[in-house]
C-alpha positions in Angstrom: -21.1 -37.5 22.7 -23.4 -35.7 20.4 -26.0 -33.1 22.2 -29.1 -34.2 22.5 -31.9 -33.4 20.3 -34.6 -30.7 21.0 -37.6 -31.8 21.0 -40.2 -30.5 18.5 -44.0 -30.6 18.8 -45.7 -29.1 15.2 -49.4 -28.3 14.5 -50.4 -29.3 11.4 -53.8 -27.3 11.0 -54.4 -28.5 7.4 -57.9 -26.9 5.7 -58.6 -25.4 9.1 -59.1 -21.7 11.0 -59.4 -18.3 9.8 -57.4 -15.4 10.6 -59.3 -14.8 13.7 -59.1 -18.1 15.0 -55.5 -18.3 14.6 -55.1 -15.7 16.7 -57.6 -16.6 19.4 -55.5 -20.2 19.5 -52.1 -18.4 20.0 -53.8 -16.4 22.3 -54.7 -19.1 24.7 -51.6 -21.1 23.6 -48.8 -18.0 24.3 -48.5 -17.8 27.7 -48.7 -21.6 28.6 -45.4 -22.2 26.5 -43.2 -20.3 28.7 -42.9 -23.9 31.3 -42.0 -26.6 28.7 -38.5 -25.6 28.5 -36.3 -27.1 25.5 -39.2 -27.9 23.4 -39.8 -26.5 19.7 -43.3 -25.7 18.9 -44.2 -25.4 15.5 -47.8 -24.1 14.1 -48.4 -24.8 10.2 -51.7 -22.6 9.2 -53.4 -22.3 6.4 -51.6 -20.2 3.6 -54.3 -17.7 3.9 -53.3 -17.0 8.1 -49.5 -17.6 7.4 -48.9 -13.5 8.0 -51.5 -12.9 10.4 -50.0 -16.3 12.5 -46.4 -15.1 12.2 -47.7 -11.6 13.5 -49.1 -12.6 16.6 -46.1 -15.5 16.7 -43.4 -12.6 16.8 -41.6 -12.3 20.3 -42.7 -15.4 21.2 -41.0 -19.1 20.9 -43.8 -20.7 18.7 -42.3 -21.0 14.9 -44.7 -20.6 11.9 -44.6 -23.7 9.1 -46.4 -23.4 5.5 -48.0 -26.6 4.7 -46.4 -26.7 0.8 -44.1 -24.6 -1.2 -43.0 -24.6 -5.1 -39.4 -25.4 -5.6 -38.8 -22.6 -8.0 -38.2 -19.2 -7.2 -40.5 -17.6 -9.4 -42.1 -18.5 -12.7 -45.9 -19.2 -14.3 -47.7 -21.6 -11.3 -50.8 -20.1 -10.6 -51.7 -21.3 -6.9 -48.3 -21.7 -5.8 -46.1 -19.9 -3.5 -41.9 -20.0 -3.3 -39.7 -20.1 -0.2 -38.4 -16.8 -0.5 -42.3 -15.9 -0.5 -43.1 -17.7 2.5 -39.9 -16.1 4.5 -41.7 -13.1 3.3 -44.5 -13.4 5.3 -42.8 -14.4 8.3 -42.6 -18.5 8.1 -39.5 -20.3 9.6 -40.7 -23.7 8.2 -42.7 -25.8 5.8 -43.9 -29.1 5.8 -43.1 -31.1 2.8 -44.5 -34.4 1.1 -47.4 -35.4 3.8 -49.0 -38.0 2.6 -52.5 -36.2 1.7 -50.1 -34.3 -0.3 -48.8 -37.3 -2.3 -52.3 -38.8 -2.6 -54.8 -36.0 -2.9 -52.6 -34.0 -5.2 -50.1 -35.6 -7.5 -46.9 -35.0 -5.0 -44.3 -36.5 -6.2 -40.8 -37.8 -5.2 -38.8 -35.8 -7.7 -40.5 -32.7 -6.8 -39.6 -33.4 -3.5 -36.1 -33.7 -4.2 -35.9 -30.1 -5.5 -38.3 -29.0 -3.0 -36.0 -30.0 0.2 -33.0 -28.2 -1.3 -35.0 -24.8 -2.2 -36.6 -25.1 1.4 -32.9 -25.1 3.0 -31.3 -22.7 0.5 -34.1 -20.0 1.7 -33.2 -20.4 5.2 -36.5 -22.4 6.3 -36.7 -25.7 8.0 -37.9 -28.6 6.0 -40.9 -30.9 7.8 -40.6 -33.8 5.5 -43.1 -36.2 5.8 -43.1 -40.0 4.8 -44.6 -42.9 5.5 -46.6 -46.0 4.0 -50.0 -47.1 3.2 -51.9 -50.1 5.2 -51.7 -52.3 2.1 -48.3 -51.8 2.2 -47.5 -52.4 5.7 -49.9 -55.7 5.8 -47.6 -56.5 2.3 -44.3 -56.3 4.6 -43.3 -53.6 2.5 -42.6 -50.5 5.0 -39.2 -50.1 5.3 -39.1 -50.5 1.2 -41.2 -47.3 1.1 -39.4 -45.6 3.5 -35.9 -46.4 1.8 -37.3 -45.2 -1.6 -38.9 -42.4 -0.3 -36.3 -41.1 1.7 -33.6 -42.0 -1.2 -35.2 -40.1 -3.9 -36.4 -36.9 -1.4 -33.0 -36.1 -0.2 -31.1 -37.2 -3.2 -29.6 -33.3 -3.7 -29.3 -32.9 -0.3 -25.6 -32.4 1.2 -25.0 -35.1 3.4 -23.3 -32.7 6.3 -27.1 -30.8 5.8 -29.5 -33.9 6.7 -29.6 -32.9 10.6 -30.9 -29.4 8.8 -33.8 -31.3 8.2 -37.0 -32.9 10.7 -38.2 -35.7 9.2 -42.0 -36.8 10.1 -42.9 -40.7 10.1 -46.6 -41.1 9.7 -48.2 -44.2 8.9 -50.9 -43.1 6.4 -52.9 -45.8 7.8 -53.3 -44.0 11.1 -53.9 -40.4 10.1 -57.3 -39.2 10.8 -58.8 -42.8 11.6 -58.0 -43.2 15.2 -55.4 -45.7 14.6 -52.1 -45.0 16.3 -48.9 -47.2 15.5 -48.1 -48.8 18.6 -44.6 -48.1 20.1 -43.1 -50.6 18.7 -43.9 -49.9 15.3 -43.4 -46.1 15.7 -39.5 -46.4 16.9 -39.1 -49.8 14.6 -39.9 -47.2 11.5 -38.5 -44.5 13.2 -34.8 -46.0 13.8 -34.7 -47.3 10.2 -35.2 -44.2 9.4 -32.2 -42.8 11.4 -30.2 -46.0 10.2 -31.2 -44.5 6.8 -29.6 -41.4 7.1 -26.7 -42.5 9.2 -25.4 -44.2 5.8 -24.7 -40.8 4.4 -23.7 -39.1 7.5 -23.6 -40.5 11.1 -23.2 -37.2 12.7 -26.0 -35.8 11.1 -28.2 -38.8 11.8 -27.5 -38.7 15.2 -28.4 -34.7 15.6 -31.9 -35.0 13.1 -35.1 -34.9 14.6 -37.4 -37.7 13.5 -40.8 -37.0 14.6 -44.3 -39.4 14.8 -47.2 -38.5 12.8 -50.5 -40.4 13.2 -53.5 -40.2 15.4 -51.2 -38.6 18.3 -53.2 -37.0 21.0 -52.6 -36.2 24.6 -53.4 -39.8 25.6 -50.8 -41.7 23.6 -48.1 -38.8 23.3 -45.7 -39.3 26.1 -45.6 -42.9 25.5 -45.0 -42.3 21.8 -42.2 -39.9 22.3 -40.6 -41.7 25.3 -39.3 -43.8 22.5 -35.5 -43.2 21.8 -35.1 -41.9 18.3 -38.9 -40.4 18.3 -38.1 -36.6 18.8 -41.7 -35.2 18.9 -44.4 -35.1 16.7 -46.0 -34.4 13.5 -50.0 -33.3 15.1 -53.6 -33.1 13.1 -57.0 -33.2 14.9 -55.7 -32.7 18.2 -53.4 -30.0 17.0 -56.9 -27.9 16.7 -58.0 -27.5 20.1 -54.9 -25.1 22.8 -55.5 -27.4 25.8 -55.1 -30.8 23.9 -51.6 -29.5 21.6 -50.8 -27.6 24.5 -50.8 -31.6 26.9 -48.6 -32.6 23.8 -46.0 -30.2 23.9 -46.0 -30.9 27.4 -45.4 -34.7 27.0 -42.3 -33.6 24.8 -41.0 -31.9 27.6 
């Protein structure tokens, strides 16, 4: 029987918080995360509070995610960062591919596929988000864009190496409108998903945490991650105020 999965709880603070108030919100967060147990927090700050966030991070359980990364190690990219440059400064992780990534900013699936690789040859944990659009899940078409997605991201990716990654399911149609998937449709995504990645190696499908992104919030989190193959979750808005990320990692517990 394969151990069961940790679960894993990550604040995705997009465009949001200065220095100071990364601080503050570990601050109020620290000493609360001593009860939940076996449960991973992640916090993914702005590039600009990455150092500062690992700082005040260090001695405690919380792990610090960059929200992007270049795949190459060095090179002419103005504005971008490399792995090694984000172990630097103290990250563990880095979220990869969310979807305001893809359609905000050009991300694309063969980036991806180099990006994943770099991510785990520097020793960080990959976050890799994917998901579809409403048109396409009113066209039927989800588990197409999952299967291409997830086909062409881990392409150069060692089999035996996919439980090295978490993989994030959000529903672009329910990030930052309110909508949530129901829990139906979050473990029905999330188990093709698993399904997915069992093709190329069912022990490392079975030990891979699969997380829900998507509107989740203190009300609809223990239901959402009650499901079996949803490991935690992938968390926006509500990953901005302590108390309500804090009732999330709780739920995970």
């Amino acid at each position: 029987m394969p151990e069961p999965r940790r679960p894993l709880v990550a604040a995705n603070w997009k465009m949001n918080k200065t220095v100071v108030e990364a601080r503050e919100f570990l601050e109020r967060l620290g000493p609360s995360l001593e009860d939940l147990g076996e449960v991973d927090v992640v916090v993914c700050p702005p590039s600009t509070a990455l150092s500062a966030t690992a700082a005040q991070a260090n001695g405690t359980s919380v792990r610090i995610a960059a929200q992007n990364m270049h795949f190459e190690e060095s090179g002419a990219y103005t504005g971008e960062v490399s792995a090694a440059m984000l172990v630097d400064v103290g990250a563990d992780a880095v979220v990869l591919g969310h979807s305001e990534r893809r359609q905000l900013f050009g991300e694309t699936d063969e980036a991806l596929a180099r990006k994943v690789p770099a991510a785990l040859a520097a020793g960080l944990l990959p976050i890799l988000c994917i998901g579809e659009t409403e048109a396409e899940r009113d066209a039927g078409e989800t588990e197409t864009v999952l299967r291409r997605q997830l086909s062409a991201d881990l392409a150069d990716v060692d089999p035996a190496r996919l439980g090295d990654i978490v993989i994030a399911y959000e529903p672009i149609w329910a990030i930052g409108t309110g909508r949530t998937a129901t829990t139906e449709q979050a473990q029905e995504a999330v188990s093709f998903v698993r399904g997915m990645l069992a093709g190329r190696d069912a022990d490392a499908a079975a030990s891979a945490r699969l997380l829900y992104g998507g509107s989740m919030k203190p009300g609809n989190a223990s239901e959402l991650m009650a499901q079996p193959d949803v490991d935690g979750g992938l968390v926006g808005g509500a990953s901005l105020d302590p108390d309500d990320f804090l009732a999330i990692c709780q739920a995970a517990a």
